[in-house]
LOVEXMI-181063 format. One line per field, with one value per residue (C-alpha): residue in three letters; residue number from 1; x, y, z. Coordinates in Angstrom, 2 decimals, decimal comma, m for minus. Example, Ala and Ser with C-alpha at 12.3 -4.5 7.8 and 13.67 -1.06 7.14 Angstrom:
BEGIN
type (ALA	SER)
seq (1	2)
x (12,30	13,67)
y (m4,50	m1,06)
z (7,80	7,14)
END
This chain:
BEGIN
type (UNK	UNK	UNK	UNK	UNK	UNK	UNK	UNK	UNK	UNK	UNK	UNK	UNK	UNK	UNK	UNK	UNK	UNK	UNK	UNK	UNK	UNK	UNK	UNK	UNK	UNK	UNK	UNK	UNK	UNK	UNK	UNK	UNK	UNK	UNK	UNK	UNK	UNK	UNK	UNK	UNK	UNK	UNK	UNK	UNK	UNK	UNK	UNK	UNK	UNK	UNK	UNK	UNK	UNK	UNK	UNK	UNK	UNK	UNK	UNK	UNK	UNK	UNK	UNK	UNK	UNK	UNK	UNK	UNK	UNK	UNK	UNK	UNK	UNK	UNK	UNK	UNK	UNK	UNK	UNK	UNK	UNK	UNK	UNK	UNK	UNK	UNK	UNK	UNK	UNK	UNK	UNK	UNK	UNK	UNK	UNK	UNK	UNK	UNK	UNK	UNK	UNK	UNK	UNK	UNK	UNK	UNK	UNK	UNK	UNK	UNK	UNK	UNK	UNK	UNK	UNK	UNK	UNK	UNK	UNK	UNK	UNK	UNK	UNK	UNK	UNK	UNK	UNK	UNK	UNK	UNK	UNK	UNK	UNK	UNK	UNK	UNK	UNK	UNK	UNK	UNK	UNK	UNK	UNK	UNK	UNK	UNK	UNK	UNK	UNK	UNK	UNK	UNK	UNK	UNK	UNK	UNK	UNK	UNK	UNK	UNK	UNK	UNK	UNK	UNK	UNK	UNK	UNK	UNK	UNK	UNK	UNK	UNK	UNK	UNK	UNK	UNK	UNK	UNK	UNK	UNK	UNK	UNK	UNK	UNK	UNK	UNK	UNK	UNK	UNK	UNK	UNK	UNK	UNK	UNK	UNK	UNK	UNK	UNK	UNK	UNK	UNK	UNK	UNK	UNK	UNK	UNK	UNK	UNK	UNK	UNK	UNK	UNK	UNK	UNK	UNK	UNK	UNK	UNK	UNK	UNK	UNK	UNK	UNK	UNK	UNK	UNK	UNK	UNK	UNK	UNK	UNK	UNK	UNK	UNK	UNK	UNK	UNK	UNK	UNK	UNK	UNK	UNK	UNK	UNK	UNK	UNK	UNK	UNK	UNK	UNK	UNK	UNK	UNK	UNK	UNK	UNK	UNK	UNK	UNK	UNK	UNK	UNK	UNK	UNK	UNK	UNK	UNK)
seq (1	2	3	4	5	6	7	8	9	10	11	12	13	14	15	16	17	18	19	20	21	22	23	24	25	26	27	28	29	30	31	32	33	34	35	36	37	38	39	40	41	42	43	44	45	46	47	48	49	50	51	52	53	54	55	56	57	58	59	60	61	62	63	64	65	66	67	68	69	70	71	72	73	74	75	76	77	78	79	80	81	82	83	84	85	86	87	88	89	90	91	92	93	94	95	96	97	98	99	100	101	102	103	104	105	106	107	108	109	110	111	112	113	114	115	116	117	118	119	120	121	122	123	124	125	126	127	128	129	130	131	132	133	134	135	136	137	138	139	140	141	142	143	144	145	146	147	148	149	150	151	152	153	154	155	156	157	158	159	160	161	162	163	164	165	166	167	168	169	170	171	172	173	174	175	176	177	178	179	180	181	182	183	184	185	186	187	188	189	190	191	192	193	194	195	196	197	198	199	200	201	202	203	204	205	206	207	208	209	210	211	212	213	214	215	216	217	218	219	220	221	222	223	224	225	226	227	228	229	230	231	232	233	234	235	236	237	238	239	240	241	242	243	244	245	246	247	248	249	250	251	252	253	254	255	256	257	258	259	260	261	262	263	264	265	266	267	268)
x (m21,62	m24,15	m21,27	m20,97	m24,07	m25,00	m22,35	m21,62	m24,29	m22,31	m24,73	m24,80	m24,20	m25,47	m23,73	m24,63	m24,36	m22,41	m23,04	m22,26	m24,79	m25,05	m21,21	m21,66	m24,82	m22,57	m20,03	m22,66	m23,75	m20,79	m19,47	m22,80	m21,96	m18,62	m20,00	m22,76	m19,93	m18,05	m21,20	m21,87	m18,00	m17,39	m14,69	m12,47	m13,14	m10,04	m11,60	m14,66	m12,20	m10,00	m13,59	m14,77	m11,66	m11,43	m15,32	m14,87	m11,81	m12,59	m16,15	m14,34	m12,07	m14,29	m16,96	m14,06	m13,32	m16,69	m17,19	m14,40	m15,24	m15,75	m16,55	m17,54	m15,97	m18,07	m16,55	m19,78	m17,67	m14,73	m15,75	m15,60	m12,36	m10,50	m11,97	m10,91	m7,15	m7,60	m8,86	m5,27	m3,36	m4,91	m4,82	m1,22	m0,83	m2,39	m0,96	2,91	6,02	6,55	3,38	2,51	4,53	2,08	m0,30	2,74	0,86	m2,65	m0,84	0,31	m2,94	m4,93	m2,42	m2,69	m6,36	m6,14	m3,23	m4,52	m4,91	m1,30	m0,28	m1,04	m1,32	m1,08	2,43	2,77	5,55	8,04	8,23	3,87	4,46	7,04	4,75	2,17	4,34	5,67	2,12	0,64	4,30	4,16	m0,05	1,56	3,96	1,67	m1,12	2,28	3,46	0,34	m0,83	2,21	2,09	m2,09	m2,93	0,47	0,87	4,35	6,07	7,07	9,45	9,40	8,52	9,84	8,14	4,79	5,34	6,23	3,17	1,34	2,96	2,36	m1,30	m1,63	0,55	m1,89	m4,78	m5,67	m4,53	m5,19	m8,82	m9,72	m7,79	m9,23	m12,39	m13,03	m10,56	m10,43	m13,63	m16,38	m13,99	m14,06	m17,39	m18,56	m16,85	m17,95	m21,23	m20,70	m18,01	m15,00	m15,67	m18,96	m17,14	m14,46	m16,35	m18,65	m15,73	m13,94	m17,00	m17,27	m13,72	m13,68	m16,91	m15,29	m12,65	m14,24	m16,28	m13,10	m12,72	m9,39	m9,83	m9,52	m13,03	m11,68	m13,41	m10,20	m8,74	m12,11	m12,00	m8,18	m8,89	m12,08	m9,81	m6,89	m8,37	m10,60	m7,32	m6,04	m8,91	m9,25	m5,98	m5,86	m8,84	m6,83	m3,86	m5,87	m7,64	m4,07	m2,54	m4,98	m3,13	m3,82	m0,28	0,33	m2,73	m1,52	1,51	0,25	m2,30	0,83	2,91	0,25	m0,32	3,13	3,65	0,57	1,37	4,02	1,74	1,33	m1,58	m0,96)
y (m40,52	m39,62	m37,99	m35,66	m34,81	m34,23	m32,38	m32,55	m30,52	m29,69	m28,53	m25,51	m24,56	m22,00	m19,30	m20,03	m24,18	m25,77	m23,11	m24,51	m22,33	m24,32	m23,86	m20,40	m20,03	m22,06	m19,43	m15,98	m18,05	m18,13	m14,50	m13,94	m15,97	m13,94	m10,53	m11,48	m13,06	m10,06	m7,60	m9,68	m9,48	m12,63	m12,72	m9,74	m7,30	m8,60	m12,12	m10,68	m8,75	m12,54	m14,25	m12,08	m12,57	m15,76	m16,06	m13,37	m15,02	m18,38	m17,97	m16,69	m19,59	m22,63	m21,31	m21,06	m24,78	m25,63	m23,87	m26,18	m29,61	m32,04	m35,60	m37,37	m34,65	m31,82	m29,38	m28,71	m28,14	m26,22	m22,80	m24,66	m25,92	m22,98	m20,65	m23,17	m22,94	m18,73	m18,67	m20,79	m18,74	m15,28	m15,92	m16,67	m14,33	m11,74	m13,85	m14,61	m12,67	m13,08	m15,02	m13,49	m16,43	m18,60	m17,14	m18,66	m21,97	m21,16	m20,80	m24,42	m25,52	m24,13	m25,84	m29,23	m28,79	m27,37	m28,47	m27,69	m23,74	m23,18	m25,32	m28,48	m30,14	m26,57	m25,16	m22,13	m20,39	m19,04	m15,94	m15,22	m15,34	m12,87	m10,52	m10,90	m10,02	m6,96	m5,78	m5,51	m4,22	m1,61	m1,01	m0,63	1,77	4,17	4,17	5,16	8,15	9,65	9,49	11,25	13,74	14,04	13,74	14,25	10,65	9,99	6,79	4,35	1,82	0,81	m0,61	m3,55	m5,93	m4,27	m4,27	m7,96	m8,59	m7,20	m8,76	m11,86	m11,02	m10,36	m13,43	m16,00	m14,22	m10,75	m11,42	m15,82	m15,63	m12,47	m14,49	m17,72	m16,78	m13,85	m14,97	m19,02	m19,19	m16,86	m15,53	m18,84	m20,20	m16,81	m17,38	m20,65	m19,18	m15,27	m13,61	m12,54	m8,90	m9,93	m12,55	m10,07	m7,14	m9,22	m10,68	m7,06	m5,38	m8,03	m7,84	m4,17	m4,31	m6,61	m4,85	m0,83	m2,97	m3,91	m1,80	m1,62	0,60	4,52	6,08	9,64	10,27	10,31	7,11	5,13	6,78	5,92	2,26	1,74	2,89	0,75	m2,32	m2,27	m2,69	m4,72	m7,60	m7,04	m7,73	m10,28	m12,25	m11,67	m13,38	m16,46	m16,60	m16,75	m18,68	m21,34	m20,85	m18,38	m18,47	m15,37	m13,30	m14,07	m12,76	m10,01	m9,48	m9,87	m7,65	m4,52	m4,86	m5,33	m1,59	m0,65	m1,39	1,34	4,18	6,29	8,68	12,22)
z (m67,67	m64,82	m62,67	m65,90	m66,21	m63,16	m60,85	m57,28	m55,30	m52,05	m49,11	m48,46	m44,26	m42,82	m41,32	m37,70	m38,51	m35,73	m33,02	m29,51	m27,97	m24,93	m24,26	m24,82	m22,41	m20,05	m20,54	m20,09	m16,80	m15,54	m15,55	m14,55	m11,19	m10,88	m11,32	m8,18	m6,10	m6,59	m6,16	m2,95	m1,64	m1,55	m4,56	m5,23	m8,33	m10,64	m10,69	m12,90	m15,32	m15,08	m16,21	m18,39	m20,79	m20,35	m21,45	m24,38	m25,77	m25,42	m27,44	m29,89	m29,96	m29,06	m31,77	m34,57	m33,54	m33,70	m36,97	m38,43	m37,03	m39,57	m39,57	m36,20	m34,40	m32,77	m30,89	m28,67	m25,72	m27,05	m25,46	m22,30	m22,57	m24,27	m21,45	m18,86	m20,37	m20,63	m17,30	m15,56	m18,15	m17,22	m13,20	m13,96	m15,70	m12,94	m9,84	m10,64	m11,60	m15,34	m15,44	m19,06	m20,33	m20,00	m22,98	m24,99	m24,10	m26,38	m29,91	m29,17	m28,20	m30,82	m33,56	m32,14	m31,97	m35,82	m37,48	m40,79	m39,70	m39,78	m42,73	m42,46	m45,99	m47,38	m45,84	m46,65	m47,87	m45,48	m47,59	m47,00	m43,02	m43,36	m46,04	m43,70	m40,80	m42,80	m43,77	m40,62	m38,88	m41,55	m40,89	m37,30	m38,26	m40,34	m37,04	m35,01	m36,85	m37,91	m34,41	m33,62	m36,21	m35,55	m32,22	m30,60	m28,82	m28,34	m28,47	m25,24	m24,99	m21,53	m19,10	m20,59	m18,52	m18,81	m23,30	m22,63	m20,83	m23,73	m26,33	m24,87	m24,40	m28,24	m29,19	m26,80	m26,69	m28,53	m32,34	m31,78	m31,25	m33,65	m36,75	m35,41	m35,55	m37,50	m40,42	m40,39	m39,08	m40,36	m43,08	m44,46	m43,93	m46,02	m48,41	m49,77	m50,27	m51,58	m53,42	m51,07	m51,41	m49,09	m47,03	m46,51	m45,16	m43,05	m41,50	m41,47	m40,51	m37,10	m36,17	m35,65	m33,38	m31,69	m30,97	m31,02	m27,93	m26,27	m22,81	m23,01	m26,01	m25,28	m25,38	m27,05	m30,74	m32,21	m31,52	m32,05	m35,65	m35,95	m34,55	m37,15	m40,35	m39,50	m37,73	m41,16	m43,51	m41,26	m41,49	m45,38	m46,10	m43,43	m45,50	m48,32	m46,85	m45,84	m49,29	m51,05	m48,70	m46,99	m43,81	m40,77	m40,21	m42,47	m41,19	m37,45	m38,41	m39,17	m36,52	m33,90	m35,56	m35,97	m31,90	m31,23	m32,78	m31,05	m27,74	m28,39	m28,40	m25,57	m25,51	m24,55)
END
């Protein structure tokens, strides 16, 4: 009769609960260390570009692991580690032939780390992986042809070894940590305190800084508008996907397939 009348109160965490900020300040420290090694000569230019990804996309990773520890467990150190692993995968990556192959390692890491992200005790439908594939291929698409039709880009499909390398990239790296962390992560840890419109464009809203800051990113007006509007529909439906679902498997899907069209556009 007590548990009736009075519910379950479930703590509220805050939206920053569970930060690893020591990890991450271990992290900033250490491109720092790079960048004045390289300033001073003594390491060559690629190895800050090499450490700065590995630092960017393993935050994003180790703080979405982090974010989801529960229990005993604390991730405190999982930046650390999933830079470590992006830092071997990226000089291999940079250093050997066909060495992109080995960002085919993270998606394995990150689902024995988090089984539960892609299914686990939810399993998904095979049918939402391949809606979610098909929304953000046809997202991909629709960015392709109107950038033909606008801005007169044109369309590549070779070389094939450098599209592979890129597709690879997105697969291990580009489209893993931005779900990971922008959908699993803060996506979900909004929305067990406000309403998804709000947890859906804060999580929208981050993902496209993040990636309107990426360098890689051309710098012309055009294509930072054209990035904003469809990197924006991308994450909302992408929250969407995880909210029906329970799984990132179907937003990853989608995140892979959008780039994997994208990597097909050639600016004028």
């Amino acid at each position: 009769m007590y548990a009736l009348e009075q519910p379950l109160v479930r703590r509220q965490t805050a939206l920053l609960d569970q930060t690893p900020w020591g990890a991450l300040a271990a992290l900033a420290c250490g491109i720092a260390g790079v960048t004045i090694l390289s300033v001073a000569g003594l390491v060559p230019r690629a190895a800050v570009g090499i450490a700065g990804f590995a630092g960017a996309h393993g935050a994003l990773l180790g703080v979405a692991l982090a974010w989801t520890s529960t229990g005993e467990r604390r991730d405190r150190h999982a930046p650390l580690e999933a830079a470590l692993l992006l830092l071997i995968v990226a000089a291999a990556a940079e250093a050997l032939p066909g060495g992109w192959l080995a960002y085919l390692v993270l998606p394995a890491w990150l689902a024995c780390r988090r089984p539960g992200w892609v299914g686990a005790g939810v399993t998904p439908q095979g049918g939402a992986v391949i809606g979610g594939a098909l929304f953000g291929l046809g997202l991909g698409v629709h960015l392709l042809v109107s950038a033909w039709l606008t801005l007169d880009h044109r369309v590549r499909f070779g070389p094939a070894g450098v599209l592979a390398a890129w597709w690879a990239y997105d697969l291990g790296a580009n489209a893993l940590s931005a779900e990971a962390f922008f959908r699993a992560a803060l996506f979900e840890r909004a929305h067990r305190r406000w309403a998804f419109p709000a947890a859906a464009a804060l999580s929208t809203g981050a993902s496209v800084v993040r990636y309107l800051a990426d360098p890689l990113l051309p710098r012309s007006p055009e294509m930072v508008a054209g990035a904003a509007f469809y990197l924006a529909l991308l994450g909302i439906g992408n929250c969407w996907l995880l909210a029906r679902t329970g799984s990132l498997l179907p937003p990853y899907a989608a995140g892979v397939a959008f780039f994997a069209v994208y990597r097909l556009l050639a600016p004028r």
